[in-house]
N, C-alpha and C positions, 0 to 999 in steps of 0.2 A: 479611530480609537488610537491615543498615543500610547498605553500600554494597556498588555493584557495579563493578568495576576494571571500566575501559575500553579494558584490552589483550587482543588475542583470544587471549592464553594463560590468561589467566583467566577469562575465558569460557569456554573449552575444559574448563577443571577445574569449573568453576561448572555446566554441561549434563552433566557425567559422561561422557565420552567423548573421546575424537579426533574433530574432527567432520569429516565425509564426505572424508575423506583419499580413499576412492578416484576422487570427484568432483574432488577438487584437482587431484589427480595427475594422472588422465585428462583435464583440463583445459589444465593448462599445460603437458604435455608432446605434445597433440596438435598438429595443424595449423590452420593460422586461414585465413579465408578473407581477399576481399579487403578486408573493411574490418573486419579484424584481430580479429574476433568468434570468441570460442573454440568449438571443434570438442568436443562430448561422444564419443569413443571408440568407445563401445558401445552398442547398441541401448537396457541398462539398465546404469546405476551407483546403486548404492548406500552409502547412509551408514553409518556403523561404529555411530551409537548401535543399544542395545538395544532388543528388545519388538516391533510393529506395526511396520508402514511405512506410510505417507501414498505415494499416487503423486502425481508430481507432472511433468507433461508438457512438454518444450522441444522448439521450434525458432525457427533462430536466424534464420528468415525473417522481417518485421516487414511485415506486408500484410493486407486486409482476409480472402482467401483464406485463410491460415493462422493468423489469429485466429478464425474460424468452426470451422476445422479443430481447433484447441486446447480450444471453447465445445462442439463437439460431444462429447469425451472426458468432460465433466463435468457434463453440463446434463440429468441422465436426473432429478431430482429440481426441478427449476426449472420451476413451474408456476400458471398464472393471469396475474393482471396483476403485473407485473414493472417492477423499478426497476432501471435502471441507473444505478449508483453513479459518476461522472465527477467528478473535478478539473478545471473547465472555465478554472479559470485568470485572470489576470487582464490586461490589454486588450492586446492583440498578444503575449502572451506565446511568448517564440522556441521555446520547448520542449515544450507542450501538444502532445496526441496529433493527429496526424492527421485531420484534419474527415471528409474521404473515406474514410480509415478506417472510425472510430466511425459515420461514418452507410450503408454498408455493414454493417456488425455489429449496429446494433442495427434497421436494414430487415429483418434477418436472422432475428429474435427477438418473436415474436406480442406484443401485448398490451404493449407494451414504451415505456417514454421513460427522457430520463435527468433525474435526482433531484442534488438541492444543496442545500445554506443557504446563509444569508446569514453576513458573515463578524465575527469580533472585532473585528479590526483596521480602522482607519480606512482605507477605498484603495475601490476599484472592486466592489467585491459588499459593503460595509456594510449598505446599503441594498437593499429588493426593488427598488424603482424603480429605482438604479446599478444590481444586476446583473442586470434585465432589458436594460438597454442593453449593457452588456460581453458577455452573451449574441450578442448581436444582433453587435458587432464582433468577437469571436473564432468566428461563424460557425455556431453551436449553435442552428439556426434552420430545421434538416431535420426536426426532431422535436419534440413537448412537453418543459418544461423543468417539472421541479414544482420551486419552492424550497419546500421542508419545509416553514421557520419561519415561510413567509409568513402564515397565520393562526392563529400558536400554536404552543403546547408540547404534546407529551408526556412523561409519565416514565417511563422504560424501569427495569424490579428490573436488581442488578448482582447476580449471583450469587456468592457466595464472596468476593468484593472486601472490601480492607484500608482502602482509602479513601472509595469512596463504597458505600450503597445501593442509590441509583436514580442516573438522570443522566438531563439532560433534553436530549432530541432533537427534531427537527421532526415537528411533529403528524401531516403527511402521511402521516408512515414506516408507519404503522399502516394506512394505504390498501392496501398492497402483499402479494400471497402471496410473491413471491420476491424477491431483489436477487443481481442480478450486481453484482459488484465488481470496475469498470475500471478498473486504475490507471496510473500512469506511475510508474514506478518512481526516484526521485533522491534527492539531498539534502536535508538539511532545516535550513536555520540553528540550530531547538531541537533536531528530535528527532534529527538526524545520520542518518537517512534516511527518504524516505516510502514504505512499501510499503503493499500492503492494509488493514495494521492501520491504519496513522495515517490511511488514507483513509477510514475509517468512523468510526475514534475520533473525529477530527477533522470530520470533515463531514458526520457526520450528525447532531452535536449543535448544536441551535440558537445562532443566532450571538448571543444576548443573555446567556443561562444558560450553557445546556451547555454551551460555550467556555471559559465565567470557570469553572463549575465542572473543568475537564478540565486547564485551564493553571492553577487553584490562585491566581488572580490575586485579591488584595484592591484594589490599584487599578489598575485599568484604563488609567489614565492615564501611569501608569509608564514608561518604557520598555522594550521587551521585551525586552532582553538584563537587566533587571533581574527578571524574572518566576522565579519557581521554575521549574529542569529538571534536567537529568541523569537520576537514577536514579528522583526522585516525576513527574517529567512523563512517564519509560517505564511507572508504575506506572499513574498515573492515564489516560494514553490506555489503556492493554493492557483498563481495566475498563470503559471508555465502547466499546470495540470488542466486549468480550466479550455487554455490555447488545445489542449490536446484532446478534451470532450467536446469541445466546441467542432473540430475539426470534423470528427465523427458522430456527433450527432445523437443520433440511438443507436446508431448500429457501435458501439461498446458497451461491454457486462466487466466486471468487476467481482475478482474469485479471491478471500483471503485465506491463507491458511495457517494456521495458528499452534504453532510444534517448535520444539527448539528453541524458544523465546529469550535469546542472550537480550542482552540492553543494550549490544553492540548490535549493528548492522552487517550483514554478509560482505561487505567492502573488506571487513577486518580481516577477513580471512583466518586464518589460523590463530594468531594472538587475539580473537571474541571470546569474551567470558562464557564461559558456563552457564550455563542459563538454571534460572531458580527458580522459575514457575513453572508448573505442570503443563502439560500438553490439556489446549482448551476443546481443538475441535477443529472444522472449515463453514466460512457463509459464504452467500452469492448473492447478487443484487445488481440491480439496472442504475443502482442509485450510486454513487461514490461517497456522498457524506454518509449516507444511511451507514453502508457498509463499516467504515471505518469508525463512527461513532458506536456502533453494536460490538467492534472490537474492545474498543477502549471500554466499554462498560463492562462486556466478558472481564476482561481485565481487573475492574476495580470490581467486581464480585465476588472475587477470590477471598479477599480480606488479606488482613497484613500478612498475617503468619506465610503467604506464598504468593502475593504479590510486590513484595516490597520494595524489591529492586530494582523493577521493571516501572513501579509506578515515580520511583524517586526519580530516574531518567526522563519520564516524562517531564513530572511536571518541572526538574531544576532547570529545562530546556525551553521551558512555557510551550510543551508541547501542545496543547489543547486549545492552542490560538490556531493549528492547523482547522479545527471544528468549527468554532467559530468565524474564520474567515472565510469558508467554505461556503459559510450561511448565508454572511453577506455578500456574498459573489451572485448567492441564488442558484448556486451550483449542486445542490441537492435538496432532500428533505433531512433537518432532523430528527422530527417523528418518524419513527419506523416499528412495525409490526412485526417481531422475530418469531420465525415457525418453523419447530421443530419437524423436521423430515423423518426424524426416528422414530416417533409414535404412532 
């Protein structure tokens, strides 16, 4: 596919289906609580694409208790020593997940720390030395931190992928039998949003290689709004994520959580906008595409009046080529069954 429109009715035509219109519906036509988070209907809603369904579990509670409760639905293949996957952000950042959270969740989980590299871009985790200290002030300091790339590469095969082969990640990755995948669910300046995918595409490829390889960047020097994206940066993350499912097989689950939803990415750290949509909730899922296409619907069910900033991110990024390339990778389902845990 040489291009992919960035309007979700082409998208729509592009996935083969209506997609989870009864998600929509039952969405925007339920009741919201008090801090305006949509109410799913019915026990189970399901999407109109064809073939399998992916489950994929919500509730719109956002707490240590009901993230345990979410990890327990999907974690019967999650076994040995265990990385968890965390966006730890960069120095006081307003939007990062909850310290008392995550350190509840992952007290929660045997055998367990949370895992990162070091970053591209020049800021606060370039360096192991910086973001061992940013660590230390954003709070990440109840548990072991591995940064991957700290002693090396490895090369992960890309299976099936149009752009790369292999792609190089932090050597550590290969220490671990399982990874959870804890994300925050928002904005993304390049890719117009972060869910699970661009948390691993992104962060688990070492910050000297796998970066430059993944963002397509000849000089690094550039400015990033000058770097290649839209439809080859959905392309080339969807296959440094896919290196990283492939890797582990089943033994990864995938948690998003969905609070604080700037259009920016936790990269920004302190200068991320504001965020102008409501706190929607957390899902869980064995599935990666499931997951993150049940965000983005959450999302577009809001309606303009409190999605609109978030969704203009997306699509002026052609974010939703993430979805779709996901699909043709054959790297999830996009039908998916959303079931409510709070009824």
């Amino acid at each position: 596919m040489s291009e992919f429109k960035c309007s979700r009715s082409a998208f729509l035509k592009t996935m083969g289906g209506v997609m989870t219109s009864a998600v929509l519906s039952s969405l925007a036509n339920a009741a919201t609580m008090q801090t305006q988070a949509p109410v799913v209907g019915s026990k189970k809603v399901t999407s109109d694409f064809k073939g399998e369904k992916a489950k994929v579990f919500f509730t719109r509670h956002i707490d240590a208790d009901h993230l345990k409760k979410l990890y327990a639905l999907i974690n019967d293949e999650v076994k040995g020593k265990v990385a968890i996957k965390l966006h730890t952000g960069e120095r006081n950042g307003p939007n990062i997940l909850p310290r008392d959270m995550v350190k509840a969740f992952q007290q929660s989980i045997p055998n367990s720390n949370i895992v990162e590299t070091n970053t591209l871009y020049i800021g606060d985790r370039d360096t192991t030395e910086k973001h061992r200290k940013t660590l230390e002030v954003n709070g990440w300091t109840f548990c072991p931190v591995d940064i991957m790339d700290e002693d090396g590469t490895v090369m992960l095969p890309v299976k099936g992928g149009k752009h790369f082969k292999e792609v190089s990640m932090g050597k550590n990755i290969v220490n671990y039998d399982s990874m959870v995948v804890l994300t925050h669910f928002k904005g993304h300046a390049m890719g117009g949003f972060g869910g699970s995918m661009k948390n691993i595409a992104i962060g688990c490829a070492d910050g000297k290689i796998g970066k430059v390889q993944v963002h397509a960047v000849k000089d690094i020097n550039a400015p990033w709004d000058e770097w290649p994206a839209k439809e080859h940066l959905m392309e080339t993350m969807a296959e440094s994520a896919k290196a990283v499912c492939d890797h582990f097989g089943k033994h990864i689950v995938f948690i998003n959580v969905m609070r604080r939803m700037s259009v920016d990415c936790d990269c920004a750290g302190l200068s991320a906008a504001e965020p102008t949509i409501p706190d929607i909730g957390m899902v869980a899922s064995t599935d990666i595409l499931a997951i993150d296409q049940a965000c983005v619907d959450l999302v577009y069910s809001l309606g303009k009046d409190k999605n609109h900033d978030l969704v203009e991110r997306i699509e002026s990024r052609h974010g939703l080529r993430q979805l779709s390339y996901m699909h043709e990778l054959g790297m999830g389902k996009a039908n998916y069954e959303l079931v409510d845990i709070d009824l």
